[in-house]
C-alpha positions in Angstrom: 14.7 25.3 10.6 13.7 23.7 7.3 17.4 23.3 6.7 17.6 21.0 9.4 14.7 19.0 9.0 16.6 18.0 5.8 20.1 17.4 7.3 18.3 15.0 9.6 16.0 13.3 7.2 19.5 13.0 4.8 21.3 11.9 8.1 18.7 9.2 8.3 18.6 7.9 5.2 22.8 7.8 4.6 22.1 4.0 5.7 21.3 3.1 2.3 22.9 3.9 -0.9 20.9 5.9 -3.6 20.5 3.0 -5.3 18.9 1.1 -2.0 16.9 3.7 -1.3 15.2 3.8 -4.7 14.8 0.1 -4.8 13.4 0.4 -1.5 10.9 3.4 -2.7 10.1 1.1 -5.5 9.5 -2.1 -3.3 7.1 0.0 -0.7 5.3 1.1 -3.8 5.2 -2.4 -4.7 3.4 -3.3 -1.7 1.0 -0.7 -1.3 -0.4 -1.4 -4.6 -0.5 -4.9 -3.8 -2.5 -4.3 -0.6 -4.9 -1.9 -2.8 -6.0 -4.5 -4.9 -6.3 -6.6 -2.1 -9.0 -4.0 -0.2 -10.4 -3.9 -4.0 -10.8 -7.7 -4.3 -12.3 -7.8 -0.5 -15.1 -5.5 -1.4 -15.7 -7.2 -4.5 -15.5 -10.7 -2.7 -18.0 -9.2 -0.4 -20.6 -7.3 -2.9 -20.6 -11.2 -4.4 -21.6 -12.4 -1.1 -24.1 -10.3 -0.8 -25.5 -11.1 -3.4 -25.7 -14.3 -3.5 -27.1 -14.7 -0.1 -29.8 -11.6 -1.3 -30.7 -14.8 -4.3 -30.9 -17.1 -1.6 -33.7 -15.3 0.9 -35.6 -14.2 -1.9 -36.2 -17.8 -2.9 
């Protein structure tokens, strides 16, 4: 059965050339790390926030 889970998965991917399908792994890769250090910059953006509204009531 594991032998034709990776017929189909190679049947699938016969679209796209080795190269293609490497740039393609590279270019999803690409993007998840951009949208990591987007989450990343959110919280930070937020924990600033926070802060700065903490500053405020205290006054």
């Amino acid at each position: 059965m594991a032998g034709s889970d990776k017929y189909t998965i190679n049947s699938q991917r016969s679209v796209l050339t080795e190269e293609q399908d490497a740039l393609l792994d590279l270019y999803i890769q690409h993007l998840d790390n951009f949208f990591e250090d987007i989450k990343k910059s959110e919280k930070i953006q937020v924990e600033i926030e926070t802060l700065h509204l903490k500053r405020i009531l205290k006054k």
